[in-house]
Each structure stands twice: as structure tokens, then as C-alpha cells.
N, C-alpha and C positions, 0 to 999 in steps of 0.2 A: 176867259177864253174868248177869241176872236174870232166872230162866223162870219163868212163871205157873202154873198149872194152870187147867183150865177154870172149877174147884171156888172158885181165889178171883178169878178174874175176875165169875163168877155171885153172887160174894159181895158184892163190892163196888159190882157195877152194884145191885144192890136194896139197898146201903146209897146209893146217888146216888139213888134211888127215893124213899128214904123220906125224903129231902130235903123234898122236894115229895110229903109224904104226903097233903096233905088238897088236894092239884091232881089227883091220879091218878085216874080213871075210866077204865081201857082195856074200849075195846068189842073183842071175839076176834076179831071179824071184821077188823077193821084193823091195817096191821104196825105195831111199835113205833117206825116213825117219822114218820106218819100220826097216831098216840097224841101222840107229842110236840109235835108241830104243832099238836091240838087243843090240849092244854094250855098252852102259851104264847098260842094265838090268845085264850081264854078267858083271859088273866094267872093270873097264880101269886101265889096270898093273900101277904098282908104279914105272917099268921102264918109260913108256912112259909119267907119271906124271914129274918124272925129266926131261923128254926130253922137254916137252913142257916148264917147271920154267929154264933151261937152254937157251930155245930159246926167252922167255920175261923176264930173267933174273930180277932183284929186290932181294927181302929177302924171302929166304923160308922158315922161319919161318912164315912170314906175309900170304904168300899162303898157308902154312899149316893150318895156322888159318880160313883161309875163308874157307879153303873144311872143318875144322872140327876132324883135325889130332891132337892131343897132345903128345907128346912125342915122341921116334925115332918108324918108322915106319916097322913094324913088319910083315905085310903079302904083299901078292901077288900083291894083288887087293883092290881096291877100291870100297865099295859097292855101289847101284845103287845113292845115294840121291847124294853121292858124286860126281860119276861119271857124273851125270846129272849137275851139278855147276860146273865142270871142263870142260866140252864140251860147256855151256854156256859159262867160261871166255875162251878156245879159242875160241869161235866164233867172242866173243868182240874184243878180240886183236888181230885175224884176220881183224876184220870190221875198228877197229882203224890204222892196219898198213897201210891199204889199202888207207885210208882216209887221215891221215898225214902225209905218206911217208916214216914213220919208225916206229918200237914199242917203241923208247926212245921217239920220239916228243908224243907221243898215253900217252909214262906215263908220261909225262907233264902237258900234258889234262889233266888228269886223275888226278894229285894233283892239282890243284884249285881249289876254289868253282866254282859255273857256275849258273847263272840267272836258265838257263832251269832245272836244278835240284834242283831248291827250294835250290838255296845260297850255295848248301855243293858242296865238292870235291866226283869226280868220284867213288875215292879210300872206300870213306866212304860206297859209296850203294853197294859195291862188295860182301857183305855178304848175300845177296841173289838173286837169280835168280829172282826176280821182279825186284830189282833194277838195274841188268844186262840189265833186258829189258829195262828199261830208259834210261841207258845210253848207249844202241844200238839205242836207238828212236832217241835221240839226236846226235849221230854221224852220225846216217843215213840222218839226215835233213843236217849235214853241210856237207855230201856227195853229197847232189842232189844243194847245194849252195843255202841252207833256213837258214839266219841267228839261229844260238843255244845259 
């Protein structure tokens, strides 16, 4: 089993932070999940969309296709449906580097099937933010060392 410390949990949430470095304005008075809701409601720039498909790297077409993008990308921002499935999958591949050690071994995981996901690969439920949450359920159990 693999225990965290608070030390790199705090580490790695403000490296998912700086994901979306140029989305962040938190007002102190608001909790940070009020923060997050602003920031998706406002979209999250299509710089820091590349920032983050550079930092788990793969095919950006393929991520294009899960936010819902077709063709060369033309505005600012990202509107909120979007932005709310982009801030899920960095959360995933936050939760998966964390858990495997890297984001290459995380998209290894991620192409297999898997018993806990009803037989399919990771890759397959990434098109929506339910199945994001599966396969956060399921990395979170192999995080606390609950067979997945």
C-alpha cells in the first residue's frame, strides 16, 4: 500500500493548479470549490488547455475529441461544459500520477481493459465526466491498496 504525506499531496494539487495557471484568480473569501466553479464557468484559455495535453502528452486530436473540439481551434476559451471535463481529466491524471508514479505508467492503466470497469479500457469512459468518476473511484481504491 501507498501512503502519501500531506506534503506531497499539497504538492501535486498546486502542480494540477498550475495546469490552469492563467484561469486561476481565487478570491480568499471563497472555498476552493466555489474557486473552481468560477473558473470553469468563466472557461479555461486554450493556452493552458495545451499546457496541460503537453504535460500528459498523447494525441491531441484524441483530447480534442473528448472536450468536444473539431477542427483547428479558433477562440480564447473554452466554454463552461468543456471546461468542467478538462478540469475533471486533470484531476484524473493528477490522481493517476500520483498513484503510479508517472503519467506514462497512469496512460498504461488507462489503455487496458479493467474487471472494475465492466471489462473496457480507462481510455474508453474518458468521454464523460461520469466515467471519469469511475475511473477516479477505481484508482482511488488502488491508491488506499484495495485490489481494482
Amino acid at each position: 500500500m501507498t501512503t502519501f504525506s500531506s506534503k506531497e499531496w499539497t504538492m501535486k494539487w498546486n502542480r494540477l493548479n498550475a495546469y490552469f495557471q492563467g484561469s486561476l484568480h481565487y478570491d480568499h473569501m471563497t472555498s476552493e470549490g466555489f474557486a473552481v466553479l468560477q473558473i470553469v464557468h468563466s472557461g479555461i484559455s486554450i493556452i493552458s488547455l495545451k499546457l496541460f495535453h503537453q504535460t500528459i502528452g498523447g494525441d491531441w486530436k484524441e483530447l480534442s475529441l473528448l472536450l468536444g473540439l473539431t477542427g483547428p481551434v479558433n477562440k480564447e476559451a473554452l466554454n463552461a461544459q468543456q471546461s468542467v471535463h478538462l478540469w475533471a481529466l486533470a484531476e484524473l491524471y493528477w490522481l493517476g500520477e500520483l498513484t503510479f508514479g508517472s503519467i506514462e505508467k497512469f496512460r498504461r492503466w488507462l489503455s487496458k481493459p479493467k474487471r472494475v470497469l465492466n471489462n473496457q479500457s480507462g481510455k474508453e469512459l474518458l468521454l464523460t465526466t461520469y466515467g471519469i468518476g469511475l475511473i477516479s473511484q477505481a484508482v482511488g481504491r488502488i491508491a488506499h491498496g484495495i485490489a481494482a
